[in-house]
C-alpha positions as a Python dict, from the first residue, in 0.01 Angstrom:
ca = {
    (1, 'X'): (0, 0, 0),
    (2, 'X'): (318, 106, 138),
    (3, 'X'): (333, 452, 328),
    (4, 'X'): (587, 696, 355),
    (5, 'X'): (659, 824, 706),
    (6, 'X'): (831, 1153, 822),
    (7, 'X'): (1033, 1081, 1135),
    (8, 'X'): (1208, 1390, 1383),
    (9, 'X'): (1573, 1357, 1416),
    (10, 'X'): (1758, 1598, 1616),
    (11, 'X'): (1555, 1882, 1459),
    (12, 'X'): (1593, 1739, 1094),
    (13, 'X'): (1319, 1538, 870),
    (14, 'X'): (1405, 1162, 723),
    (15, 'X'): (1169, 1040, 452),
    (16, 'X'): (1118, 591, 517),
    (17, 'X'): (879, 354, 382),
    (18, 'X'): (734, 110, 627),
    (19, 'X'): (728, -224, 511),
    (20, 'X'): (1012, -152, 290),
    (21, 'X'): (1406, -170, 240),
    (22, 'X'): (1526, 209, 195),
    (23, 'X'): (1871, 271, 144),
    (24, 'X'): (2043, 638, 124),
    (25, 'X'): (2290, 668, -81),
    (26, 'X'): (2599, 883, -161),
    (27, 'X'): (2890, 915, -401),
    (28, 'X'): (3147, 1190, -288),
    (29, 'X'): (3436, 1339, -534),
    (30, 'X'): (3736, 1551, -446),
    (31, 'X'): (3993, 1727, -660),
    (32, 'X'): (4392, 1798, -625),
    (33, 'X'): (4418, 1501, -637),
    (34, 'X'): (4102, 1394, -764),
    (35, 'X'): (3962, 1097, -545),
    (36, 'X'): (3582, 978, -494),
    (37, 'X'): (3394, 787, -198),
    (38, 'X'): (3100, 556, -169),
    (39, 'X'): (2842, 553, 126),
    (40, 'X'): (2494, 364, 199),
    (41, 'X'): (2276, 378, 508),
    (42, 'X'): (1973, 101, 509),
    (43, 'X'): (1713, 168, 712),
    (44, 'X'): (1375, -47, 793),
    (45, 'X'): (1115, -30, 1048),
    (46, 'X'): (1073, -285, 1307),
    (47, 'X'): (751, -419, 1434),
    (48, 'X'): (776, -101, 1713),
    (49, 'X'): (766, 163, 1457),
    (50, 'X'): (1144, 239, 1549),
    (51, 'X'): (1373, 254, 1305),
    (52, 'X'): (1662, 10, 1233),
    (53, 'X'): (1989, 158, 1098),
    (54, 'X'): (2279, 10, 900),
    (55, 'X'): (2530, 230, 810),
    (56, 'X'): (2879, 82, 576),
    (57, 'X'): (3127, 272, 424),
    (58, 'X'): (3299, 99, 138),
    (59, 'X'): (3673, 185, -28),
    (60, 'X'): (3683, 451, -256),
    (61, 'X'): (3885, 535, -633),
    (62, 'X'): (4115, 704, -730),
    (63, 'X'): (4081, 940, -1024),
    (64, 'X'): (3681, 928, -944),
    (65, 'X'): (3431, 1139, -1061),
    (66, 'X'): (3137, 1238, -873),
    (67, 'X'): (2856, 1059, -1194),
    (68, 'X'): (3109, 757, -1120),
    (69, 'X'): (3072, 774, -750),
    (70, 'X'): (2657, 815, -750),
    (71, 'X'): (2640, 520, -1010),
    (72, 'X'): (2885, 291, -772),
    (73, 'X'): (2689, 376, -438),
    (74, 'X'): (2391, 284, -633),
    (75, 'X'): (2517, -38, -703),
    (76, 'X'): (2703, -108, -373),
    (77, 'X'): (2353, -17, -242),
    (78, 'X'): (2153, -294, -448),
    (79, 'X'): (2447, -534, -419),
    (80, 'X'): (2316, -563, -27),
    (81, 'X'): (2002, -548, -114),
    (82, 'X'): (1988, -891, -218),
    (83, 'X'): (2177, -1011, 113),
    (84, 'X'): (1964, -809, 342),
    (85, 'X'): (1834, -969, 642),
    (86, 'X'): (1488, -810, 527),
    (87, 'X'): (1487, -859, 196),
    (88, 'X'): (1168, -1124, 213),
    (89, 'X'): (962, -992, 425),
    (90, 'X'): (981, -593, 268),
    (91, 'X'): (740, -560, -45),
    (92, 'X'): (950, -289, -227),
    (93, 'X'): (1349, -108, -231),
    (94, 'X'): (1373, 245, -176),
    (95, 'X'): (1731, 377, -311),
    (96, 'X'): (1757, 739, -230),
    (97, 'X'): (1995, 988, -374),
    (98, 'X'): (2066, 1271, -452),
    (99, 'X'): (2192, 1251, -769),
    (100, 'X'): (1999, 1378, -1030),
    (101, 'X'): (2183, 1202, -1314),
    (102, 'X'): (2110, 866, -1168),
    (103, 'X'): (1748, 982, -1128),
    (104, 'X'): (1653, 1118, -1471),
    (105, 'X'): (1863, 838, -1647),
    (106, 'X'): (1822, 482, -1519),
    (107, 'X'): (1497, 389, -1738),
    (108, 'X'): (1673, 514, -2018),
    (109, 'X'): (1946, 277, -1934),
    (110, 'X'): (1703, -22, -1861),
    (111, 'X'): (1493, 32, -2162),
    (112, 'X'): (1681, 264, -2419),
    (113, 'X'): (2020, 278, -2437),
    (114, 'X'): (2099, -129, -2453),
    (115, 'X'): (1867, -111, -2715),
    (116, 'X'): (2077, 137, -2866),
    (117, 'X'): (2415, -42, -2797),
    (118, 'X'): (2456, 214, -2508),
    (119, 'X'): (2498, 516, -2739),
    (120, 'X'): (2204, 816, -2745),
    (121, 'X'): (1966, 930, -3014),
    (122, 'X'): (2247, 1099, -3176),
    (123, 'X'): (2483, 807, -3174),
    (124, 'X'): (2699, 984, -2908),
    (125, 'X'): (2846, 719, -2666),
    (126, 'X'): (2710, 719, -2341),
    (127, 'X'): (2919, 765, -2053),
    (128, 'X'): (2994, 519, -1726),
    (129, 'X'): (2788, 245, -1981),
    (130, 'X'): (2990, -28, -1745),
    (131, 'X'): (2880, 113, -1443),
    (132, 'X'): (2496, 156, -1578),
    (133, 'X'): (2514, -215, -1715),
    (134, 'X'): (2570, -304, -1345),
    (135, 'X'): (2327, -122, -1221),
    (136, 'X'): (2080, -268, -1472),
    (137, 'X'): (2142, -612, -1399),
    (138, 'X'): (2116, -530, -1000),
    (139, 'X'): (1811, -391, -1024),
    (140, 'X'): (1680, -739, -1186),
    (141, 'X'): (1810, -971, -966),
    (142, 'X'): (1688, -795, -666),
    (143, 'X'): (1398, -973, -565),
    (144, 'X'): (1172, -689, -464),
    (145, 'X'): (1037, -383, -724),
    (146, 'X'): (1380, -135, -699),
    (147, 'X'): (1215, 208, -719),
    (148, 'X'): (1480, 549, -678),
    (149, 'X'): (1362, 868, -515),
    (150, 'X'): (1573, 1200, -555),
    (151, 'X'): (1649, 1357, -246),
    (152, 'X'): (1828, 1727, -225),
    (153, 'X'): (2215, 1724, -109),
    (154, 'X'): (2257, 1861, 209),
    (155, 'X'): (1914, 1918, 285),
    (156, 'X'): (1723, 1857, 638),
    (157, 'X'): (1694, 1472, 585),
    (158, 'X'): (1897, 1356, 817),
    (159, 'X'): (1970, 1044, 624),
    (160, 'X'): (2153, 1191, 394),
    (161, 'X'): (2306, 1429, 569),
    (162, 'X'): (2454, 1123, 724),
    (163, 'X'): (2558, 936, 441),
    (164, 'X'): (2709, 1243, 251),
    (165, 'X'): (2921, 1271, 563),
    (166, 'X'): (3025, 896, 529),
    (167, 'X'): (3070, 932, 174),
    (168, 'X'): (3300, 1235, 213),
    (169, 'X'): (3552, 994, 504),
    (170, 'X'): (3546, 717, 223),
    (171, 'X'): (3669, 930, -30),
    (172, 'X'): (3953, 1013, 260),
    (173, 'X'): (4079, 684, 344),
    (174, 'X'): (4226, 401, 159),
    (175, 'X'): (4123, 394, -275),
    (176, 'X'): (4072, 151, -499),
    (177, 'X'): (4242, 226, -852),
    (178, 'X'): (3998, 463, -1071),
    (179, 'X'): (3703, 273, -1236),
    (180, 'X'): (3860, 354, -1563),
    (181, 'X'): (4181, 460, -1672),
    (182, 'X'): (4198, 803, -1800),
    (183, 'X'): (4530, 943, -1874),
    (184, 'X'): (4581, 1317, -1808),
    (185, 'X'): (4766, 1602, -1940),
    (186, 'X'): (4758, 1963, -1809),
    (187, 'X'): (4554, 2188, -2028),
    (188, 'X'): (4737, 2468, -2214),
    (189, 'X'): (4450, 2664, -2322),
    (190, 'X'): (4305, 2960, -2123),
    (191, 'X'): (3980, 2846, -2195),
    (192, 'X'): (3750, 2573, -1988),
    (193, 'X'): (3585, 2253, -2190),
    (194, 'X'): (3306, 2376, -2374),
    (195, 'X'): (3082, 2086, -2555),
    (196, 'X'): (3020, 2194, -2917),
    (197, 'X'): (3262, 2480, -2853),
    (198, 'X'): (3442, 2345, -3233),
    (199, 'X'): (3193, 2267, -3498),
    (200, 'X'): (3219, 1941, -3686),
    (201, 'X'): (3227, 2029, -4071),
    (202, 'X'): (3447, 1750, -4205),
    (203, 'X'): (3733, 1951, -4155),
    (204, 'X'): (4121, 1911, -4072),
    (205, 'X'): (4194, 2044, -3746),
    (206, 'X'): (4514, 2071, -3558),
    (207, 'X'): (4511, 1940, -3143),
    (208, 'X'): (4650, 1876, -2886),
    (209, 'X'): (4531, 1540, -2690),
    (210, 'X'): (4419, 1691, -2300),
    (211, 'X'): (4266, 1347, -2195),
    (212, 'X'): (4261, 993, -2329),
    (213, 'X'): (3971, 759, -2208),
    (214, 'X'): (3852, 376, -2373),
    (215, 'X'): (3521, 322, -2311),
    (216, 'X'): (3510, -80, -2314),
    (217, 'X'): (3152, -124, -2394),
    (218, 'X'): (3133, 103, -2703),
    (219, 'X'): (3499, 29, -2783),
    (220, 'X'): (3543, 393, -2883),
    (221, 'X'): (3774, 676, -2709),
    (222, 'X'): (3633, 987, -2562),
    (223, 'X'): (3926, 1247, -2587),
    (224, 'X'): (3883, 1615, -2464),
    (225, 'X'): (4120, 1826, -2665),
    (226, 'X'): (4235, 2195, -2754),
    (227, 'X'): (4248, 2339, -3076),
    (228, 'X'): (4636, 2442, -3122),
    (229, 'X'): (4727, 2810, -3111),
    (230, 'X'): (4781, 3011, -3446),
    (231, 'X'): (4556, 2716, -3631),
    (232, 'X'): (4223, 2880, -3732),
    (233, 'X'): (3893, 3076, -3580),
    (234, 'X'): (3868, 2767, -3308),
    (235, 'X'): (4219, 2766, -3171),
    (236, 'X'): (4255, 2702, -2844),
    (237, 'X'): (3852, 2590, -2797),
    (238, 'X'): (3900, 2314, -2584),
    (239, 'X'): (3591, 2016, -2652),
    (240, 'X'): (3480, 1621, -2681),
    (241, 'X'): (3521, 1440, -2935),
    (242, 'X'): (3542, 1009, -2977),
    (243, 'X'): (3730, 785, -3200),
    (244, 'X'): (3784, 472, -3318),
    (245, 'X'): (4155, 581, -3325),
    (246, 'X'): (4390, 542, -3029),
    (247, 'X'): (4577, 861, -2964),
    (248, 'X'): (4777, 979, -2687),
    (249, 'X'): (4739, 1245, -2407),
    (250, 'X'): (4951, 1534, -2465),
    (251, 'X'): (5069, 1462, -2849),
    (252, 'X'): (4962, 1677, -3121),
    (253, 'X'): (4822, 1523, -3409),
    (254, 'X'): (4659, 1643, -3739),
    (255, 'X'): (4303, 1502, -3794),
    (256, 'X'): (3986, 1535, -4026),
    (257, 'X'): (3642, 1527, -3796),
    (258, 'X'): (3310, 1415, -3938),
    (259, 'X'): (2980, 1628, -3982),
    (260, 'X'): (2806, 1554, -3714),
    (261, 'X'): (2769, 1808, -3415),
    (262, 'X'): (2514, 1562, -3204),
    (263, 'X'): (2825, 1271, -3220),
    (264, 'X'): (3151, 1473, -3321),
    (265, 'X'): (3427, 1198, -3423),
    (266, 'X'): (3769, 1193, -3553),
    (267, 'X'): (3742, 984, -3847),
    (268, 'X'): (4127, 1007, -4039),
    (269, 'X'): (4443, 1073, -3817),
    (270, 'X'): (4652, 1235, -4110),
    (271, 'X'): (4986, 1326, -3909),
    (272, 'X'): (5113, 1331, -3548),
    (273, 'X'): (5256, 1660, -3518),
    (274, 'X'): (5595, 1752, -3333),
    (275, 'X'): (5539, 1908, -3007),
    (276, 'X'): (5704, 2247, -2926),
}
């Protein structure tokens, strides 16, 4: 049975599993411009009881957000995993973060959501689905049981204290280009993204395009948009919706939405609209 032990460092507590491969893990985001960074810190115990630390800071994105950045240290994390000097001799992989999205969602992406062609139980496309699909098939070729373990951000583990730190430099240094391409327009509305903000009644609605994302696995296109001015109760609500239609970040367009509130979709591009 493997045993968690509590070790004192420099005043602060650190959670490890003997007789296992733990890794901390950390995904950092910035805005203005927005940038992310990827961190991992493996640490084992040695025949002594002492601990034995790896620490590597990969290249971060561009254009990153902070879901992206948990998922990719995640993966980064398993991806040495399966290299690790200890890999044989360890019964079990500990991958600590302290992301709570990775936490509460990877069964659902290894037993649900391929299942349901990575969309949830309202048909709604899921998110970072190539990044989770990675993660997925990690976690199966590792040799060892991969079990995760939420730890709070910035709390007295001084693990990941250390590897938020890292994290944070990454995000600092030399990027990668962003995991996808999302093409960005500067919001005109007063008003802040608010999901289900414009109700889907099979309607014809007049927008503005704010961002423009393809998600390759669903082959669909997530746009966040605002309602134009003067153009009914909703205008200027700024929400999701997804498309099989390809539309472009900062036109206007006339459009007629679906019913569905739990997977709102454009589902007829009537006009593209002249811009003012």
């Amino acid at each position: 049975m493997l045993q968690a032990i509590s070790l004192q460092i420099h005043a602060c507590t650190a959670m490890v599993y003997e007789n296992a491969l733990n890794i901390y893990t950390d995904g950092s985001s910035y805005s203005r411009p927005r940038r992310g960074g990827i961190a991992i810190r493996c640490v084992t115990i040695d025949e002594k009881g002492h601990e034995v630390v790896k620490d590597d800071v990969f290249a971060g994105h561009e254009g990153a957000t902070n879901n992206e950045m948990e998922l990719m240290a995640c993966i980064k994390a398993l991806e040495c995993a399966e290299d690790h000097e200890s890999i044989h001799r360890v019964e079990r992989v500990y991958v600590f973060t302290d992301s709570m999205y990775v936490t509460e969602n990877v069964r659902r992406a290894i037993f649900e959501w391929p299942k349901a062609k990575w969309r949830n139980r309202y048909g709604r496309p899921i998110d970072n689905a190539a990044l989770w699909k990675v993660l997925v098939s990690l976690i199966k070729k590792v040799p060892k049981r991969v079990e995760f373990k939420w730890v709070k951000g910035h709390s007295r583990d001084s693990h990941n204290r250390a590897v938020d730190k890292l994290a944070k430099q990454s995000a600092k240094g030399v990027l990668n280009p962003p995991v996808k391409v999302t093409t960005v327009r500067r919001k005109i509305s007063p008003h802040s993204v608010q999901v289900g903000s414009v109700p889907m009644r099979g309607q014809t609605l007049a927008i503005r395009i704010i961002t423009d994302t393809y998600m390759r696995v669903q082959k669909v296109y997530k746009y966040k948009y605002e309602v134009l001015p003067d153009s009914g109760e909703h205008a200027d609500n700024v929400d999701l919706i997804y498309s099989r239609h390809c539309l472009r970040a900062g036109h206007h367009y006339e459009v007629r939405v679906n019913e569905d509130a739990g997977n709102p979709q454009i589902i007829e591009v009537l006009q593209e609209l002249e811009r003012n």
